[in-house]
Structures are given as structure tokens and as C-alpha cells.
ZAROGU-725951 format. One line per 4 residues: number of its first residue (from 1); their letters; for each residue x negated, y negated, z of C-alpha. Coordinates in steps of 0.02 Angstrom, whole numbers, plus 50000, padded with zeros to 5 digits. Example, Ala and Ser with C-alpha at 12.3 -4.5 7.8 and 13.67 -1.06 7.14 Angstrom:
1 = as = 49385 50225 50390  49316 50053 50357
***
This chain:
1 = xxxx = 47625 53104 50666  47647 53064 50844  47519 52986 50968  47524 53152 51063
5 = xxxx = 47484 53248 50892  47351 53132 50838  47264 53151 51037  47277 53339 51026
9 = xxxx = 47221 53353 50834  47069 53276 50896  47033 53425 51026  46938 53600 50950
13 = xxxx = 47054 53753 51019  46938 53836 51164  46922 54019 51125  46897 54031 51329
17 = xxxx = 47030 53982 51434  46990 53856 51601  46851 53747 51528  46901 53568 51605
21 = xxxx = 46926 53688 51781  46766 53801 51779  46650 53612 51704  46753 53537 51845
25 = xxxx = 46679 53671 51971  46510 53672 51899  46467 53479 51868  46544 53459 52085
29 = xxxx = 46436 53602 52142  46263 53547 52043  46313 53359 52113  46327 53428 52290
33 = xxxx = 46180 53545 52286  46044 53457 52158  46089 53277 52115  46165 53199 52272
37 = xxxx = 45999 53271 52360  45897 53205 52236  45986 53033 52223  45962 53025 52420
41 = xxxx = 45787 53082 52413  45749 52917 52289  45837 52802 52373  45754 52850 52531
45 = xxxx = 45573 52826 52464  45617 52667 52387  45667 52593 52544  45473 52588 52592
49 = xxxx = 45467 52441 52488  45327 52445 52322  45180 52399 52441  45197 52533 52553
53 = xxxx = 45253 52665 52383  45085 52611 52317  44967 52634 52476  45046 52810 52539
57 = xxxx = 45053 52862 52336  44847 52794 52333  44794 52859 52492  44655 52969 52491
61 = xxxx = 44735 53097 52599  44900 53112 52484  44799 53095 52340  44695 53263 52392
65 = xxxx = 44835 53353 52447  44946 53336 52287  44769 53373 52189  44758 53542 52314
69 = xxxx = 44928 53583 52275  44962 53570 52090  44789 53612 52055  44818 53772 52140
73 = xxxx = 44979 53807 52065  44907 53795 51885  44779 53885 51934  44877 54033 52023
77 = xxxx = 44995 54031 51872  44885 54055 51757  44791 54172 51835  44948 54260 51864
81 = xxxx = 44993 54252 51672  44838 54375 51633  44859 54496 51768  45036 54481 51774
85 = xxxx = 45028 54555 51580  44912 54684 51602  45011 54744 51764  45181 54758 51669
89 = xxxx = 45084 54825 51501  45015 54961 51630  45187 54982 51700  45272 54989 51531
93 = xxxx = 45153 55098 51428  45077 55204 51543  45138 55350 51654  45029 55384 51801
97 = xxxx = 45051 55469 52002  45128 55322 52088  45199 55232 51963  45364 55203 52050
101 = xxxx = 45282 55120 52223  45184 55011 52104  45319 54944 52021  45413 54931 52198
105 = xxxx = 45263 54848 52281  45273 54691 52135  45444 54645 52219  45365 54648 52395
109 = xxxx = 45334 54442 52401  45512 54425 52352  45562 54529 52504  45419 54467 52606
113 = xxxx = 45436 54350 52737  45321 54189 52672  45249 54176 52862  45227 54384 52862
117 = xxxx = 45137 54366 52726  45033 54193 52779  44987 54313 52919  44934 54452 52843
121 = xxxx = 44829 54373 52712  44722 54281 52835  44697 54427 52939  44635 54503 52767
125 = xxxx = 44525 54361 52699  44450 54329 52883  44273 54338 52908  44316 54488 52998
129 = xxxx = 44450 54540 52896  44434 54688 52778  44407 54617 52636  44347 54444 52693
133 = xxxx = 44206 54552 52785  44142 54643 52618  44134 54451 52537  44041 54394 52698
137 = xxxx = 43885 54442 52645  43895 54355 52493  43925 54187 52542  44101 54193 52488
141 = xxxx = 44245 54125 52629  44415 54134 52582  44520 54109 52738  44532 53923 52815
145 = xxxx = 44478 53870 52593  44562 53802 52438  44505 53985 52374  44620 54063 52521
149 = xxxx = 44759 53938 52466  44760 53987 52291  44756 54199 52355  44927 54139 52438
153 = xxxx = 44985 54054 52278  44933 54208 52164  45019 54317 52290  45183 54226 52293
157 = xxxx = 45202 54197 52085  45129 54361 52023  45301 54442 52012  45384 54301 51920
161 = xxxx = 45262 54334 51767  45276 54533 51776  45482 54538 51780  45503 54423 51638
165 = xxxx = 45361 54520 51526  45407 54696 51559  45588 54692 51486  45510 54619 51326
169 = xxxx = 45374 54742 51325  45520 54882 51357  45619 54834 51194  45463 54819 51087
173 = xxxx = 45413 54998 50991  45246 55053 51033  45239 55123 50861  45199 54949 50788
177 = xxxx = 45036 54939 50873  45004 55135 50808  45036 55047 50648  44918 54908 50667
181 = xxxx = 44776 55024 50715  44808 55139 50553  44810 55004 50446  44622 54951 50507
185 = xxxx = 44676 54809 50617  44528 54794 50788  44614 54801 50946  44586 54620 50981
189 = xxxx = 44662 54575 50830  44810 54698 50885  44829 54604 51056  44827 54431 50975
193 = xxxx = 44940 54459 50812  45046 54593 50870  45083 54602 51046  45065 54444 51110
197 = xxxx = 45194 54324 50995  45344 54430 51058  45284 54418 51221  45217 54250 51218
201 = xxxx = 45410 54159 51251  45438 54275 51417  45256 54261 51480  45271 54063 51481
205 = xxxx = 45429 54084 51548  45363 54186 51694  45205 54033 51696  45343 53909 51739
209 = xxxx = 45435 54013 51872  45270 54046 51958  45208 53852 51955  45372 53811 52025
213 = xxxx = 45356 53921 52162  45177 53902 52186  45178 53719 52198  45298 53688 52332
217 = xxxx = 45230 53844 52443  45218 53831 52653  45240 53972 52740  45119 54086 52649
221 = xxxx = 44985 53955 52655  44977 53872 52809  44904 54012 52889  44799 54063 52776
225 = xxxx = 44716 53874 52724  44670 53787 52889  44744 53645 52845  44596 53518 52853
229 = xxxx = 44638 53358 52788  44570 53295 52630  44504 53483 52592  44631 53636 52622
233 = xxxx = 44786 53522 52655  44932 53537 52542  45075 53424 52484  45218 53509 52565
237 = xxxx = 45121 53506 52767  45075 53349 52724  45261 53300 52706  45311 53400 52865
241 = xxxx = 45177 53309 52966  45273 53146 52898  45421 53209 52948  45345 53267 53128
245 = xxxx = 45290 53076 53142  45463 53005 53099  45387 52934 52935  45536 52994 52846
249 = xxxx = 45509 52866 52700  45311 52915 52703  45374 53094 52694  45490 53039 52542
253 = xxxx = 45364 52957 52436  45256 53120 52457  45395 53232 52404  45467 53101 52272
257 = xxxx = 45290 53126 52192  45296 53316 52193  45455 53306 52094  45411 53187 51972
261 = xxxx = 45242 53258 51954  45335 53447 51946  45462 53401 51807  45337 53325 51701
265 = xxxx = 45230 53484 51702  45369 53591 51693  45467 53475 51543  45288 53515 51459
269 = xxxx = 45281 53670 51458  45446 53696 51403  45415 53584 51247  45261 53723 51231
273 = xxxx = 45413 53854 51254  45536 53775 51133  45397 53768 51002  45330 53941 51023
277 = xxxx = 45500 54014 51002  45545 53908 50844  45385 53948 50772  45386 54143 50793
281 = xxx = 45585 54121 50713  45522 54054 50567  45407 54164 50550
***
């Protein structure tokens, strides 16, 4: 057996033609696009030196605005996890007289300008807005508030969780929660044991995609939060007003913090994922 026999009988045929050229492709653009930024975007925060990591990472001011913002997110996505279902349920199950231009109108914050729609919400949820007019009354002030941040947040991820749960809801038979009812089962006990474990992979799928989105936000919540320090601030202005004050490695201890802080929720969650999906395949 030659050397160049023993070196090949080594290699596993490729049923696809072009791997070493198409990995070569892929592994240069992710290092150009994701990990060359990223590598820059460490190396630039750790040129502040450990003291100065420690007192912008313990300020009170960065410490509010990366509670604001991931706070918010959570929040947002998981409010956007319960009405995201019910709106692609509705979608999916029922027929109604506008049906279409709902299901159009969920895509409108992908389409959406994130400054348009900044605008528009605080002209809403002003005091002399339409709705922030009815909630006047009340007490309740939305606009310029953590509660107007997260109605930007909400806004921006709610179409994340509804276009990963409707295909699933699409391919399941609506005859199997027929069944359920004839064979005595309550309708909570119908939502919890039969609709939601197929659906339960997708709709923390569409959890993740709307934290992500939700956490690094701007243009849809500047207008709408006021932008007070230590109380409707976020992360991301916070990082721009860095920036604006040529505190470049300031701004990249901020944003190194969001990332970390980002991966580890998101890493979580997908351990949640991984779980939930081996779990339902034993089943």
C-alpha cells in the first residue's frame, strides 16, 4: 500500500462534491462578518485596562441601563410568546373577514422603519396620544417610561414568535384536539398535553429570535423612552453616547457586556430547546 493510498483510505468519499471549496467560503465569510468583529470588539474593551473594565461595568448608570434593556427584552419576549400563540392559533384555525390584512399587518415591523415606528408609537402612547389619552385618566404613562420601552420591544419581536408557530400549527391535524375533547379530556388539559409539546420547540425558538432583537433595539425606542438616565435609558444609547464622547473603549465595555450577557441567555435557552425536543422524541 502506498503512502498516497494509506492518506486517501483515511478520507470518507463526500456524497457532495466542493466541500474543502464551499467550508473554505463559509469559515472566510463568518471570519470577516462575525469573528474578526468580535475579536476587534474584545480587544478594544480590554485596552481600558481591568480598573477602568470594572468601574464603567459597576457604574450605576451602565448597571441600570443593561438592567432596562435585558429586563425588557425578557419581558417583551415573553409576553410576545403568549400573544404571539394565540395570534397564529387565531390565524391558523380560524377563518374570519380580514383575515388576510391581519396576517399581512404581523410582517409590518419587519418592513417598518425602526425610527417610523419609534415615531409613531410615541405619538400613540402620548399623554395626548390616542391611546395614551384613554390611560391618562388612570394614572397610567407610557411614553417617556420603561412601560413605553417595553411597547417598542413587544412591537418589534411579536412577529418572530407568530412565523415560527404558525407553520407548526399548519402541519398539525386539528382532528387530534376533536379527539381529545371526545375522549373527555378539559380544554386546559387539551392546551397543555396536546397542543402545546409540538409547538413548544418553535415557540421557544420564536422566544430567542425576539430577545435577540429586543435586546439590542434603538431606533424604535429612543423616541418612544425619553431616555433619562438611570430610569428609561437603554444599553445600546448608552453605547452611542460613548461613542458621541470618543469613549470608544467605554462604548466597548458596554457592548462587550451585552454580548456576553446575550449569549449566556440565549446558550440557556437553547439548552431549554435541546432538552424539550429530546424529551418530546422520546416520548
Amino acid at each position: 500500500m502506498t503512502a498516497s493510498t494509506a492518506s486517501s483510505g483515511w478520507r470518507q468519499p463526500s456524497i457532495l462534491p466542493g466541500l474543502g471549496l464551499s467550508l473554505g467560503i463559509t469559515l472566510t465569510a463568518l471570519s470577516l462578518v462575525v469573528l474578526i468583529p468580535l475579536a476587534a470588539l474584545f480587544i478594544k474593551a480590554a485596552s481600558a485596562g481591568p480598573a477602568e473594565i470594572w468601574a464603567i461595568a459597576t457604574s450605576p448608570r451602565t448597571l441600570a441601563a443593561l438592567r432596562l434593556s435585558f429586563l425588557g427584552a425578557l419581558l417583551a419576549a415573553a409576553v410576545n410568546a403568549v400573544f404571539g400563540l394565540i395570534l397564529a392559533w387565531v390565524l391558523v384555525r380560524y377563518d374570519f373577514p380580514g383575515k388576510r390584512l391581519v396576517d399581512a399587518a404581523v410582517d409590518l415591523p419587519f418592513a417598518l422603519p425602526t425610527a417610523v415606528a419609534g415615531i409613531a408609537l410615541a405619538a400613540i402612547y402620548a399623554p395626548n396620544g390616542w391611546v395614551g389619552a384613554l390611560l391618562a385618566p388612570y394614572g397610567i404613562k407610557v411614553a417617556y417610561t420603561p412601560l413605553g420601552v417595553m411597547v417598542a420591544l413587544i412591537f418589534v419581536g411579536l412577529p418572530f414568535v407568530v412565523r415560527m408557530v404558525q407553520p407548526v400549527l399548519e402541519e398539525s391535524q386539528g382532528d387530534i384536539e376533536e379527539a381529545a375533547a371526545l375522549l373527555g379530556a378539559s380544554r386546559l388539559r387539551t392546551i397543555f398535553k396536546v397542543i402545546l409539546p409540538p409547538v413548544l420547540p418553535a415557540l421557544l425558538t420564536g422566544f430567542v429570535l425576539a430577545f435577540a432583537r429586543a435586546v439590542g433595539e434603538y431606533g424604535s425606542v429612543i423616541f418612544i423612552a425619553g431616555n433619562v438616565p438611570m430610569l428609561s435609558e437603554i444599553a445600546p444609547l448608552l453605547i452611542v453616547i460613548k461613542l458621541e464622547q470618543f469613549d470608544y473603549a467605554g462604548a466597548a465595555v458596554i457592548a462587550t457586556l451585552m454580548l456576553l450577557m446575550s449569549f449566556a441567555l440565549i446558550l440557556l435557552v437553547n439548552l431549554i430547546q435541546a432538552r424539550t425536543r429530546k424529551r418530546l422524541g422520546d416520548v
